[in-house]
C-alpha positions, 0 to 999 in steps of 0.5 A: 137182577142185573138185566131188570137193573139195567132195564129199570136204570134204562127206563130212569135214563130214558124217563131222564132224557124225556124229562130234560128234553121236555124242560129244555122245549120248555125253556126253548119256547120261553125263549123264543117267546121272550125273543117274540115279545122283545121284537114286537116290543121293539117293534112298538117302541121304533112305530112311536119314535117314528110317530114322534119324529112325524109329530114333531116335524109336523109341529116344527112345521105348523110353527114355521107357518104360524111364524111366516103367517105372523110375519107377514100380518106384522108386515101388513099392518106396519104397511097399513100403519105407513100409508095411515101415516102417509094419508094423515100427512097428505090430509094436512099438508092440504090443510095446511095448503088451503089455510095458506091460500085461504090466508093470500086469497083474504089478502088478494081481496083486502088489496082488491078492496082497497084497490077499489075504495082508491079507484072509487075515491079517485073517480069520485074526486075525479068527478068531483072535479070535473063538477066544479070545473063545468061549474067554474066553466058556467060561473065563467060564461055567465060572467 
């Protein structure tokens, strides 16, 4: 009884052993399998940091360019702004220059006019005079 005590006892261990080697290629694998899924989910967490940082690099960018490009339409319309200033100040100083020799040429002609009015009296007194004199030069002869 001794010998099949031993030997059901043997067979209890090695039922034993082969239980606890079966729970621990259980808990082995559950390990393994938890370190696989931790890997791949730190896997999958470092690919959306680096998509993040990628996106966000590529927006900083986008808005540098949105902000070069803002810059530079705000330059072109402060030009467009200055030579409107500057065609408007040219156009009037032009009108203001054409009144001016508007105003001396009316002058000039006003003088010229005058000038000729005092010609034209001159000379018509000078006739005038030479029309009496040849009259008192005939009045004279036929005395």
């Amino acid at each position: 009884m001794m010998a099949e005590e031993e030997r059901d006892r043997g067979e209890q261990d090695a039922m034993i052993e082969q239980v606890m080697r079966q729970q621990q290629a259980k808990q082995d694998a559950e390990w393994t399998s938890r370190a696989e899924a931790r890997r791949r989910l730190m896997a999958e967490v470092e690919e959306i940091r680096r998509q993040q940082i990628v996106s966000k690099e590529q927006q900083a960018r986008i808005a540098k360019e949105q902000q070069k490009l803002e810059l530079l339409q705000l330059k072109e319309e402060e030009q467009q702004e200055n030579a409107d200033k500057a065609a408007k100040a040219a156009e009037a100083q032009r009108r203001a220059l054409k009144q001016q020799l508007d105003v001396q040429t009316q002058m000039m002609a006003r003088a010229h006019m005058k000038a000729a009015e005092k010609e034209e009296k001159q000379h018509a007194a000078e006739l005038a005079a030479q029309s009496e004199q040849r009259y008192m030069e005939r009045v004279t002869a036929a005395e």
